[in-house]
Structures are given as structure tokens and as C-alpha cells.
N, C-alpha and C positions, 0 to 999 in steps of 0.2 A: 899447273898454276891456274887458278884463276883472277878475273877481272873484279877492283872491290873500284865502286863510282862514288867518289865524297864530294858533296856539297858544300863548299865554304863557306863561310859566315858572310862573305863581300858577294856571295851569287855566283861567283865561279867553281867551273869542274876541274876536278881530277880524280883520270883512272887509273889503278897502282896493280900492281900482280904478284900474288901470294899465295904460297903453297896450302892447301887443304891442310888443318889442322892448326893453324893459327891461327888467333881471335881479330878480331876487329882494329882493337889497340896496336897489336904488333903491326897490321899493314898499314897506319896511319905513324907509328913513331918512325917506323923503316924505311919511308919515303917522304916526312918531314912535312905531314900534312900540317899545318898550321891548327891552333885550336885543341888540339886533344892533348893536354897537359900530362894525364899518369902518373900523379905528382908521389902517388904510392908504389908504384913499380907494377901495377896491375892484380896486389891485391885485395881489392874490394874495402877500400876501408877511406877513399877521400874521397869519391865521387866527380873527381876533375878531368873525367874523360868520357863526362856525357855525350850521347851521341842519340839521333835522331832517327831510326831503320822505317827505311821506305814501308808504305803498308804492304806490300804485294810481299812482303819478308819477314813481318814481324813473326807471324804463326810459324817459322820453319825453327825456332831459337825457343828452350826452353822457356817456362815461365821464369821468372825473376827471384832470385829467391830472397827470404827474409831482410839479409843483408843489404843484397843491391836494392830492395824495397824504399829500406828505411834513408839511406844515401838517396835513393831518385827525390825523395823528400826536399832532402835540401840541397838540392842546385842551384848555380847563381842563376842559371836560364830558367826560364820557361819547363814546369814540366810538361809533356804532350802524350798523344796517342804515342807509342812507339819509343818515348824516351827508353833508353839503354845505358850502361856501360857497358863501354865497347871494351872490356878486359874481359869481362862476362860472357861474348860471344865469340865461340871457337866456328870456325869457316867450313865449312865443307864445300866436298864438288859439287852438290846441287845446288850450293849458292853463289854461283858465277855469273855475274854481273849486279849483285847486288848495289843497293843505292842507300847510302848513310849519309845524313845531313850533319855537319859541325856548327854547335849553338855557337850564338855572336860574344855569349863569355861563358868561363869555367868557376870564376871565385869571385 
């Protein structure tokens, strides 16, 4: 298992624990993080489960591809350095303790 640390939209933490090999999305639906919507089921096609990857994390996560591109596009939030969807990032063990921010909205 490791530790994924999400940043709430209100400034509050929470750390959730998830098995290596699932994305971002699944440890935030599976412990009912507020904010990450998935309104597509996680596949790339409604961008309601933007997410914000700390910078010390962005470089470990492929680049973004065409798809998740055009979605970062148009988010209700802010896009930023490190904007994501989190259905887009599978976990690994060297990413234990990562840090993923949740915009203050999805739509």
C-alpha cells in the first residue's frame, strides 16, 4: 500500500492508502475525497476529476496525452503547472506519499 496526501479545496488534509497500480481517481472515489467528480467513470472524456500534482511528482507521471490535453483545456478550475486528471495517473511504489491538490470546483 502506499500513502496518497489530498489537499482539499477548504485547506484541509487527508492521507488515504492504495494499492500500487491504481490511479489517483480510484484512491480519491475509495475514500470519498470530496471534489473529484469522475463524472465519466475514469475514461478521459469529461475532465471532472482535475487534480493538481504536487511539483516534486509531476516529472514521475507520463506526459499528458492528446486527450487529457484537450480536457485540461477546459476546466471549470484554474489550469496550472501540474494540472492532471487523476483517472490518467496509475500509482506506483515510488510514489508513496505523494501530494495531489482538489480544485475549489469541477463544472
Amino acid at each position: 500500500m502506499l500513502t496518497v496526501n489530498f489537499i482539499l479545496a477548504d485547506g484541509s488534509k487527508r492521507a488515504v492508502q492504495i494499492a500500487p497500480g491504481r490511479t489517483v481517481k480510484e484512491a480519491a472515489e475509495d475514500n470519498l475525497i470530496p471534489g473529484v467528480l469522475a463524472l465519466c467513470g475514469g475514461t478521459c472524456t469529461c475532465g471532472t476529476c482535475h487534480v493538481y500534482v504536487g511539483d516534486a511528482w509531476v516529472e514521475r507521471f507520463a506526459k499528458p496525452s492528446i486527450d487529457e490535453e484537450g480536457l485540461l483545456e477546459g476546466t471549470a478550475a484554474e489550469r496550472r503547472e501540474g494540472s492532471r486528471l487523476s483517472c490518467q495517473l496509475p500509482l506506483t511504489e515510488d510514489m508513496d506519499g505523494i501530494t495531489v491538490t482538489v480544485p475549489d470546483q469541477q463544472q
